[in-house]
Every structure is written in C-alpha cells, then in structure tokens.
N, C-alpha and C positions, 0 to 999 in steps of 0.2 A: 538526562534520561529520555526523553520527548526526542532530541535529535537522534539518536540510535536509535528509538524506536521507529521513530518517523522512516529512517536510512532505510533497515531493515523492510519496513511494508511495503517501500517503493523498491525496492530491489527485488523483492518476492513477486510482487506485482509484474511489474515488466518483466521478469523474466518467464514466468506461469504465461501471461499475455501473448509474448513473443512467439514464443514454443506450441499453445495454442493454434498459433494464425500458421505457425508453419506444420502443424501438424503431427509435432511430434506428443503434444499432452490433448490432443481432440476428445477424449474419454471424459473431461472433467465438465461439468455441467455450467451454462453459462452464471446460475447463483453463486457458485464458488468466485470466479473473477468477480462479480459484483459484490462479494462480502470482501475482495480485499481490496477493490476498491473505494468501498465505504472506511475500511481498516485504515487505509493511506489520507481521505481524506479528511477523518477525524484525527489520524494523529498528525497530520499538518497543520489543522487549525490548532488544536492542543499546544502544540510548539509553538505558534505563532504568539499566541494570547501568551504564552508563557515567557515568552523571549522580549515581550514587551511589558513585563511588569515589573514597578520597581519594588525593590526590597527594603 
C-alpha cells in the first residue's frame, strides 16, 4: 500500500515540478510543490520503515 502511494506522490510530484520549471503550470503557488514534496517524502520514509519490518 505505502509503495503505490509512495509511486503515485513521486509521479505527481515531478511531473507538477517539471511542467512548472517549463512553464506550463506557472499559476500554482510555490506551497503546493512544497506540500507534495513533503507528501513524497513522508510517504518514502513510511515505506521504508515499513519494508523493514518484521512480521
């Protein structure tokens, strides 16, 4: 569950990012990249810690 979320926030992320620096999403304020940046790297650690634990 943690990996597709994870996939998902880095996906949405770079490509919001991308599209940004080229100009095509310039409207969106620089908080929004910063809250999916926070999104991608909480749910990377999430997965991480999760993927290391035994059951």
């Amino acid at each position: 569950m943690f990996l597709k979320f994870f996939a998902l926030s880095l996906l949405s992320f770079l490509v919001v990012y991308i599209f940004r620096g080229l100009g095509i999403l310039g409207f969106l304020p620089g908080g929004f990249i910063l809250f999916l940046l926070l999104t991608t790297i909480v749910s990377g650690l999430a997965w991480g810690i999760q993927k290391t634990r035994r059951f």
